[in-house]
C-alpha positions, -999 to 999 in steps of 0.1 A, spaced: 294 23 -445 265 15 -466 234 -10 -470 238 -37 -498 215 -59 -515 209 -75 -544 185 -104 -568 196 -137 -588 174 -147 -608 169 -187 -617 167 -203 -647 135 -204 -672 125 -173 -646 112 -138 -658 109 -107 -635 103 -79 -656 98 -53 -631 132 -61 -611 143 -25 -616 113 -15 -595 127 -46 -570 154 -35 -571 144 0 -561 122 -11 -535 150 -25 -518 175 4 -521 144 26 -504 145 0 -475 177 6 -464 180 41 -474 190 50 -440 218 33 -439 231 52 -467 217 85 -473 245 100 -496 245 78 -528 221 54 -542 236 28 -571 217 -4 -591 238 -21 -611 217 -48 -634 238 -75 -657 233 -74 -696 216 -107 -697 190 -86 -669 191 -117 -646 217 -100 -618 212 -69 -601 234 -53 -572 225 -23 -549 241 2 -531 230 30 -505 261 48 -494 272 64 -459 306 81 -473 333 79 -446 365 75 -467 371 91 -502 337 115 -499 340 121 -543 318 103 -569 343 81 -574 335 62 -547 302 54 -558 287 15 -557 282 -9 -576 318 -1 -585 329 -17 -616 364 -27 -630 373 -6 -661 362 -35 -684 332 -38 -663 337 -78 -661 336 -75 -619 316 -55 -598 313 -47 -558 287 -33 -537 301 -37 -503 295 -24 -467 321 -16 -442 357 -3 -436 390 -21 -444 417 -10 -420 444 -20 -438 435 -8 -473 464 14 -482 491 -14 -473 469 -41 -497 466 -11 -522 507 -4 -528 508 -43 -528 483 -41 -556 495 -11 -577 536 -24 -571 513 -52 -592 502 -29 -620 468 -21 -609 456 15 -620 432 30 -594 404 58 -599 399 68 -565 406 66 -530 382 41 -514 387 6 -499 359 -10 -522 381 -5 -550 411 -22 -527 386 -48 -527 376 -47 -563 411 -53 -577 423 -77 -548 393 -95 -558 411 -93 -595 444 -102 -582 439 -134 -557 403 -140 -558 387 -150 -532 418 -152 -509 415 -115 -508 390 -119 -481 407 -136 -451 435 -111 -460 410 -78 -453 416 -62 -417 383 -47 -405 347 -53 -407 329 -57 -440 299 -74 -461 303 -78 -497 288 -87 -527 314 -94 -557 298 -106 -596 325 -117 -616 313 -123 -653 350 -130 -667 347 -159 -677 315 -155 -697 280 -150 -685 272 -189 -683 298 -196 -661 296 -159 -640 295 -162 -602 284 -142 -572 307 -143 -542 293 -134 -511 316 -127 -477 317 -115 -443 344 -102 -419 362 -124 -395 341 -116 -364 306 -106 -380 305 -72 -374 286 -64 -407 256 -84 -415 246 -103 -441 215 -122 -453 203 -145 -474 168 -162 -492 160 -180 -516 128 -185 -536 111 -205 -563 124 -172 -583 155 -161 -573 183 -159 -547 185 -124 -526 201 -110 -505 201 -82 -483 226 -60 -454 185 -62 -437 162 -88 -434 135 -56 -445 153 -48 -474 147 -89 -484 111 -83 -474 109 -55 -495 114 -70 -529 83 -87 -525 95 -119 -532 102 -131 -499 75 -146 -473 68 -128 -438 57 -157 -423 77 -162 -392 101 -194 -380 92 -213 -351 128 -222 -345 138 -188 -352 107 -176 -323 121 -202 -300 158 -193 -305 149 -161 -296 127 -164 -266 153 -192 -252 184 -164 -262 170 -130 -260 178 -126 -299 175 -152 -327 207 -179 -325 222 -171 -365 222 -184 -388 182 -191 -380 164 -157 -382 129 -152 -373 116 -154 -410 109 -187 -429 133 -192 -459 156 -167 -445 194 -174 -432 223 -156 -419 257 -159 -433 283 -171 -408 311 -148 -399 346 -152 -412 324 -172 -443 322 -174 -478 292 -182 -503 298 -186 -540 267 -186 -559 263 -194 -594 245 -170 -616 235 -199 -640 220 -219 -614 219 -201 -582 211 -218 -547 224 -209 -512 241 -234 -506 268 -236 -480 290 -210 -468 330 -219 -467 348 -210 -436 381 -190 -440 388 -185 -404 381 -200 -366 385 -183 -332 421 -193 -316 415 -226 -294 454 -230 -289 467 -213 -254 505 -200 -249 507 -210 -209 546 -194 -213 534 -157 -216 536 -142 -182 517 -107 -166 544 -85 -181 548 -96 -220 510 -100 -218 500 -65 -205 531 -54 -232 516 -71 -261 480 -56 -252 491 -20 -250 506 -21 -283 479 -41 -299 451 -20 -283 473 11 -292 472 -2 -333 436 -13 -333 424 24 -323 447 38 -341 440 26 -379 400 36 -367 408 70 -366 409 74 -402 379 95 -412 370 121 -436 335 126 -418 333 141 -377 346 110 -360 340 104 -323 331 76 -294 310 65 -270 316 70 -236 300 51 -209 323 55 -180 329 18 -178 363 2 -184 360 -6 -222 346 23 -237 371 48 -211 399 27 -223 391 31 -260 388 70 -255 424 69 -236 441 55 -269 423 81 -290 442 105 -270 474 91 -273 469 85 -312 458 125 -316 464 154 -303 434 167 -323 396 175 -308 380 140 -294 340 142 -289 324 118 -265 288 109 -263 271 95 -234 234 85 -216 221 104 -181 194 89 -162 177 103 -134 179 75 -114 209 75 -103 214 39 -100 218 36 -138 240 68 -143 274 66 -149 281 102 -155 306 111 -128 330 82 -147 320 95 -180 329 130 -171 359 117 -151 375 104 -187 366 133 -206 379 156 -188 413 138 -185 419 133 -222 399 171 -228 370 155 -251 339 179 -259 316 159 -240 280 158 -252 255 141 -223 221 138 -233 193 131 -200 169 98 -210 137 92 -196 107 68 -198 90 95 -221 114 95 -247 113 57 -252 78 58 -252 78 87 -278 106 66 -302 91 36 -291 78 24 -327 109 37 -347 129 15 -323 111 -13 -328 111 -10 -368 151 -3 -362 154 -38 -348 153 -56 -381 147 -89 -358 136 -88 -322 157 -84 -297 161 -74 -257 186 -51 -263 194 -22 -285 178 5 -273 208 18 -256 228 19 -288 194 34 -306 197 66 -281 238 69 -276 237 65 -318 204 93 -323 224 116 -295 261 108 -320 244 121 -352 229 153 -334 265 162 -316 274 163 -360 291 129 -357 297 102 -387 315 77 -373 317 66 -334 342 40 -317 332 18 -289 339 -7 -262 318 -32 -277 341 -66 -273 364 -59 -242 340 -80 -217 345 -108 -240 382 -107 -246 390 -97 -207 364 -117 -184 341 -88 -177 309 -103 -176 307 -112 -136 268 -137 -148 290 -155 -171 327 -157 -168 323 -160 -130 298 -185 -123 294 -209 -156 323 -233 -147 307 -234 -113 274 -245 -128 290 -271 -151 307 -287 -124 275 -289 -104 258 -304 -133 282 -330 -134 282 -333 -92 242 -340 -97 245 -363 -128 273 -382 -109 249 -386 -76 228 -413 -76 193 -398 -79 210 -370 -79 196 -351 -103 159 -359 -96 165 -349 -59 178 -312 -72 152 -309 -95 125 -319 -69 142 -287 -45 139 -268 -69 101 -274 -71 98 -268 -37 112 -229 -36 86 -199 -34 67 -191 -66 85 -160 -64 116 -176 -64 113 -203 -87 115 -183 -121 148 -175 -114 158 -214 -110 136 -227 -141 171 -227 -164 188 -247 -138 158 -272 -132 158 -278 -169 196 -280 -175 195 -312 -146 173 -328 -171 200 -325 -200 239 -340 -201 260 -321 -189 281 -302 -208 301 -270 -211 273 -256 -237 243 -266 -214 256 -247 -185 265 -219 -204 233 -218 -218 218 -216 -182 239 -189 -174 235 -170 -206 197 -179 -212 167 -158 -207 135 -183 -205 140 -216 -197 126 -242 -227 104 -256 -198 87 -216 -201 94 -212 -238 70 -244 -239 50 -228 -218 45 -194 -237 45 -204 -274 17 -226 -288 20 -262 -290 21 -255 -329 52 -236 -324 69 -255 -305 63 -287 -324 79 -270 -353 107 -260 -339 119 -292 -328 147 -303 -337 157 -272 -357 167 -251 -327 178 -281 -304 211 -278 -332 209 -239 -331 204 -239 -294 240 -255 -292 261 -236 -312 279 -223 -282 290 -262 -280 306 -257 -318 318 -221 -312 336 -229 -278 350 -260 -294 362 -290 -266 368 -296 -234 358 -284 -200 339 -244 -196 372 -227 -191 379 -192 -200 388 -194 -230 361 -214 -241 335 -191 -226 352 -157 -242 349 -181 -280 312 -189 -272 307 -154 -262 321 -145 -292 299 -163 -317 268 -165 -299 260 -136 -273 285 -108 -291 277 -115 -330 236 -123 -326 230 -95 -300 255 -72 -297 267 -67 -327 236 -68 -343 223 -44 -323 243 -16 -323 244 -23 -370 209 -16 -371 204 9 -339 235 31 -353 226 28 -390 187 36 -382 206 71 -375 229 65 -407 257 62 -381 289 41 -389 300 26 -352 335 8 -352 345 -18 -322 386 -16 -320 385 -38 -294 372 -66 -317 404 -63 -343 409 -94 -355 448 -93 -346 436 -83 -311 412 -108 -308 436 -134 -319 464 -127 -291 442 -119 -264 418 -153 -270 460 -171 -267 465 -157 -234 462 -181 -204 432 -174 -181 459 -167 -148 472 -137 -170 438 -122 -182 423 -128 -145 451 -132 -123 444 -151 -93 466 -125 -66 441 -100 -41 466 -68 -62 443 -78 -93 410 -68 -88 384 -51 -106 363 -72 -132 390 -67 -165 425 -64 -143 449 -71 -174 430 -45 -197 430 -17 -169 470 -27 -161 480 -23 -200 460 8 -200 480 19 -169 486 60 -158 463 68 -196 431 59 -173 424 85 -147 420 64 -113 387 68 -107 383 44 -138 411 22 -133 405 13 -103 368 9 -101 360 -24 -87 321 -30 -98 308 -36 -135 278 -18 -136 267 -23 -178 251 0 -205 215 -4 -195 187 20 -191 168 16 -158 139 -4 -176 130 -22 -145 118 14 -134 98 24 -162 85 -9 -174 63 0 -142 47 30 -152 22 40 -183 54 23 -211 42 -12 -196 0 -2 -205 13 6 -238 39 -22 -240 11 -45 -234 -11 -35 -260 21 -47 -285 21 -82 -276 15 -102 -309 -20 -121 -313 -15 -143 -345 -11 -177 -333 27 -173 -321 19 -167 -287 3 -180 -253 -22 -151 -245 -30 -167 -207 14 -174 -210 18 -133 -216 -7 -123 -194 8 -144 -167 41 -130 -177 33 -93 -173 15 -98 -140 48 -118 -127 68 -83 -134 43 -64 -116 48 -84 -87 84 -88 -89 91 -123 -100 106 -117 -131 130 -98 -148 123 -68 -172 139 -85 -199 114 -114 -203 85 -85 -204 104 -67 -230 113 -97 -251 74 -103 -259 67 -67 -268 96 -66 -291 80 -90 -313 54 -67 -319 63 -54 -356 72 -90 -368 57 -105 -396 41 -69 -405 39 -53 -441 
């Protein structure tokens, strides 16, 4: 696991110092790899690559990055782990290809040599990359850019009146000093309408996100970022003829695999443990893939409404993990407060449950940790969302359908008690759009409705965000693909909206903050592909025997969960009991965070915080201003 970056410089332009920018951005992300540091800069001096390395696989100085092939005509830098290196590597040397060590970046390297830039759809894991090929002669050399199939890994991208860059962080981008701070307005109202900024806008001017399971071939003689080529899509097709039993058959064994090929380590390897379904089930296939030592990490709170220790210890104990618990209270997010915040890369309303599980990993002496990250997406386990979104979009279309309809419904909702009406402002609005599987999802999924984002940004922002996050705003419309708000279309909007610009995001910058590589099994690209095919009657069976919130994960799992676990009916989530401590001194000194450069509302904010106090709001929309507190800083 490492941090990559690196500068292209356009024609007629001279940098003379990019050494020095080039240093400034491998001491950006130095945390993500504290092992090696590596710059690799072209012969013409017009292409530089960078490399800070977290050494998981092949721990020698032959792994080192930039890695160049022995004529030095192609080089890598490259973050991530490719699970099926060793097959693609005796495909390679069957081929004649000599290696010099025993990482995956040189898999990459000389698949790169072989096929070219099919080699990427063909890597099995999570990665970002960085390829220069100079082959064919420094005026016709090209950078390839790529990112694995479901975005785990990020990847970002600017470009200048100088140069192309681009970075694992959008700090690392900032640090080269060649890339402005001042913020997006779409990218602010993406994120205030989300709860983290809609890729590929980010909350920086000029500065983009490359699409998962995408391409982006730049050319070192005239480079631009232009558009990224897709290599892959999320599954749309269903197979209706799989029934209960092949399913829960074909989901043991593909679970099973996709832990399995994680387990390769030559760093202390481990897993989060919750106590919910995903992260128990992951643990369960650990133990049936080893009979070695498993360590477990997991959150206490003293409010015991939050705590899920009794299921965390449950699933230790069965499988015989050394189980490390660590008790977190309002003082120690107040005391990591500002490291969290400068961990979060962009703003966010989530994270600091991976920052603390990830800090907690590193001081049990762990490298890598698994998780459940993905299984609510695959299996129907968000109750908010899969439950209730096909309900909303078919009352959207019952109001549209009414005569007056929708006027009367928006008028009731007027009506309700201020204390109440918060809570309806996404629905109100949505009755004023088309309806449509993406605009009720988007109620569902939401955090302010653009009615309050209106409302709390100034007019100046919100002008200049039109219509540039009305398109963002949608993508769960192009990641869902068509038809009605089915399953399977929630799980694929999940999947490219919710999952890759929160989740995932989250837990990259949280866990590499702590130089901590976190893999998610559960979002294998072979496991994601079968389970997305499965009909929604087998994932969510409609029979009183299948309860619980994921019933085909816990029945493929079977006797390897204890029963406490398996059959738990409730879904209770990985949060910290903010709406607790967002009431004490934290919310004084949350307050004094909120942002005063022009962004903002100040009479908006102030309304907002006295809204929580009183109870008409939710912690999250409190949070989500003060987490924009460190943007656009130096």
């Amino acid at each position: 696991m490492c941090g990559i970056a690196g500068i292209i410089l356009k024609p007629e332009q001279d940098l003379a110092d990019i050494r020095a920018r080039l240093a400034a951005m491998a001491g950006a992300m130095a945390h993500r790899g504290p092992d090696d540091e590596g710059v690799y800069l072209a012969p013409d001096g017009r292409v530089g690559l960078v490399n800070r390395r977290l050494a998981i696989r092949d721990l020698s100085a032959a792994g080192h990055m930039p890695m160049g092939n022995a004529a030095e005509s192609v080089w890598i830098t490259y973050n991530g782990e490719i699970y099926n290196a060793e097959a693609l590597r005796a495909e390679l040397e069957a081929a004649g290809y000599e290696f010099r060590s025993h990482s995956d970046t040189e898999v990459i390297l000389h698949g790169y040599e072989a096929w070219g830039t099919a080699v990427v759809p063909r890597l099995r894991g999570m990665f970002a990359l960085a390829i220069y090929d100079r082959r064919a002669g420094t005026e016709q050399a090209q950078l390839l850019l790529a990112r694995d199939h479901l975005g785990i890994k990020p990847l970002y991208v600017a470009e200048t009146a100088t140069a192309v860059l681009f970075a694992s962080e959008i700090k690392v981008l900032l640090a080269s000093g060649l890339v402005s701070r001042a913020i997006d307005p779409a990218g602010l109202v993406g994120y205030l309408r989300l709860g983290s900024v809609p890729n590929p806008l980010t909350i920086y001017q000029g500065i983009q996100g490359l699409p998962p399971a995408s391409t982006l071939p730049i050319a070192a003689d005239r480079p631009t970022a232009g558009e990224a080529q897709s290599y892959w899509q999320l599954p749309t097709d269903e197979d209706p003829g799989i029934g209960a039993a092949e399913a829960q058959e074909r989901m043991r064994a593909l679970l099973a695999e996709a832990v399995g090929i994680r387990l390769v380590s030559d760093v202390p390897l481990g897993a989060f443990l919750s106590g919910g379904l995903d992260s128990s089930a992951v643990v369960a296939l650990m133990r049936q893939a080893t009979d070695g030592p498993i360590r477990t990490c997991s959150m206490v709170f003293a409010e015991a409404a939050y705590s899920e220790a009794a299921y965390a210890r449950a699933m230790a104990e069965a499988v015989g993990a050394e189980h490390y618990e660590r008790v977190i209270t309002a003082a120690d997010l107040q005391a990591e407060l500002e490291n969290i915040l400068a961990a979060m890369d962009q703003p966010s309303v989530d994270g600091v449950n991976t920052y603390f599980v990830s800090q907690t990993a590193r001081q049990a002496g762990l490298t890598v940790a698994l998780s459940g990250l993905g299984g609510d997406e695959l299996f129907g386990g968000y109750p908010n969302t899969f439950g209730q979104t096909p309900q909303v979009y078919r009352a959207l279309k019952l109001a549209a359908g009414v005569p007056g309809g929708t006027a009367v419904a928006r008028t009731a909702l007027t009506l309700l008690p201020a204390g109440r009406r918060a809570q309806w402002a996404r629905v109100h609005d949505a009755l004023g759009e088309p309806p449509s599987p993406a605009s009720a999802y988007l109620t569902r999924r939401g955090l302010f409705a653009p009615s309050e984002v209106q409302a709390l940004v100034t007019p100046e922002v919100w002008a200049a965000a039109q219509p540039r996050f009305a398109a963002a705003a949608h993508v769960a419309a192009r990641a869902g693909g068509n038809g009605a708000a089915t399953m399977g279309w929630i799980s694929r909007a999940e999947l490219r909206t919710y999952t890759h610009d929160q989740l995932l995001r989250d837990t990259d910058v949280m866990s590499m903050a702590h130089s901590l590589e976190v893999r998610v099994p559960l979002l294998d690209v072979r496991l994601v592909e079968a389970a997305l095919r499965l009909p929604a009657a087998v994932k969510r069976p409609p029979d009183k025997e299948a309860r619980g919130p994921k019933p085909l994960l816990a029945a493929a799992l079977g006797e390897a969960l204890p029963a406490l676990i398996r059959e738990r009916q409730d879904k209770q989530g990985f949060t910290f009991p903010f709406a607790v401590w967002l009431r004490g001194p934290l919310a004084e000194s949350l307050l004094q965070q909120a942002p005063e450069r022009g962004w903002l509302n100040p009479a908006a904010v102030e309304k907002l915080a006295v809204d929580f106090a009183h109870g008409r709001v939710h912690w999250s929309r409190l949070w989500a201003v003060m987490a924009l507190a460190t943007v656009g800083q130096a």
